[in-house]
Residue, then its C-alpha position, 0 to 999 in steps of 0.5 A: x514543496x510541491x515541486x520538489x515532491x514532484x521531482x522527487x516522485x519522478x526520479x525514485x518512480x523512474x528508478x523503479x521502473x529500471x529494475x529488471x522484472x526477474x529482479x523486482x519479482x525476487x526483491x518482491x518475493x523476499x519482501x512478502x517472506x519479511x511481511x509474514x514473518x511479521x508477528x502483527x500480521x500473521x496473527x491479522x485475520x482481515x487485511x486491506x492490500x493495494x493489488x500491485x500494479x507495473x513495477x510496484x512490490x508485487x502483492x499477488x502472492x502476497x493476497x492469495x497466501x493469506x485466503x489460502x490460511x483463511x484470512x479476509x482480504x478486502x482491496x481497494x476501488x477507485x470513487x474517482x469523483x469521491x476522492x476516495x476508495x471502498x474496500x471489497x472483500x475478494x476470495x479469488x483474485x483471478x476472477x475477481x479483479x478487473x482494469x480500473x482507475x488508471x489500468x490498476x486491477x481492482x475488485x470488481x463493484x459486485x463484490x462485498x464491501x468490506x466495514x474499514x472499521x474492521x480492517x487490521x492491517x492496511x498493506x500500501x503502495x507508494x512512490x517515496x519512503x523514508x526512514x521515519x514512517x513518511x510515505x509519498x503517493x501518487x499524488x491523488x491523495x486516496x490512500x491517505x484519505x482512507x487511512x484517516x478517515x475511513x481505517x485510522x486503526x489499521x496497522x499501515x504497512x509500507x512496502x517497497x524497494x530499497x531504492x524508494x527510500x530517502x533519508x527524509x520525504x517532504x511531508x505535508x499535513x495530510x501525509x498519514x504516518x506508516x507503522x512499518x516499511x518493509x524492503x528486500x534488505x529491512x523491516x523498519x517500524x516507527x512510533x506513529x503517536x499522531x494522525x495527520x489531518x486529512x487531506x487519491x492512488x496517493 
């Protein structure tokens, strides 16, 4: 399974990277209106989002509407040797992020820690979805790790270009369930009755 995971991370990552930025930036635009139309989010008052990064859906817009409506945004940063992330409050992203774990921008370690308890809503990236709520990452694990361990209440919300998504991901036990994936086309959500057992950007 583990090849073809890889394989597939490779081949949906490579198609991604094809898309135009024109494009990608329009398809992002559209995804960010699916997400805030969202009753569930619009009415979260402290959301955890990935700050996006090469041709991921792009979240800037995203992250600078909610502080603009007064929402408490928090972002990840990388424990590399933990295996894990910490959530940071932010207030304005161009002066509170910086290049992190592989170039991502992340916040900056001054900033306030966020309790993932209190998180409503976590908005994440990833390389392959499905139409059944399954995600595959990166291959590091960390957001995996931080929806079972740290946030298991928060609303998991996927967002990614329709090219990303397979009829079926190989999923294995630590592979956390989203509650919805938002595309430029559609706004799926699933029954997530379970969270898998544990097992970072993944």
């Amino acid at each position: 399974m583990a090849e073809e995971r890889t394989a597939l991370r490779a081949n949906i990552l490579a198609a991604r990277n094809r898309l135009p930025a024109e494009e990608r930036q329009q398809k992002s635009r559209i995804i960010t209106e699916r997400l805030l139309a969202l009753p569930e989010f619009s009415a979260s008052r402290s959301v955890f989002a990935y700050v996006s990064f090469r041709s991921e859906v792009e979240t800037l817009d995203l992250i600078a509407h909610c502080l603009k409506k007064g929402v408490a945004v928090s972002v990840p940063l990388t424990l590399v040797e933990e295996h894990r992330l910490l959530a940071h409050a932010i207030t304005d992203p161009s002066r509170d992020l910086a290049p992190g774990y592989c170039g991502i921008p992340e916040p900056l370690t001054t900033l306030p820690l966020v309790d993932p308890a209190s998180i409503e809503v976590a908005v994440v990236p990833g390389s392959v979805f499905d139409t059944r709520g399954g995600r595959l990452g990166y291959g590091g694990g960390y957001y995996d790790r931080f929806l079972h361990n740290a946030a298991p209440q928060a609303l998991r919300i996927g967002l990614a270009f329709d090219l990303q998504v397979v009829g079926a991901v190989p999923l294995e036990s630590h592979d956390q369930q989203l509650d919805y994936l938002i595309t430029e086309t559609r706004t799926l959500r699933f029954g997530r009755t379970t969270v898998c057992a544990e097992k970072p950007r993944s």
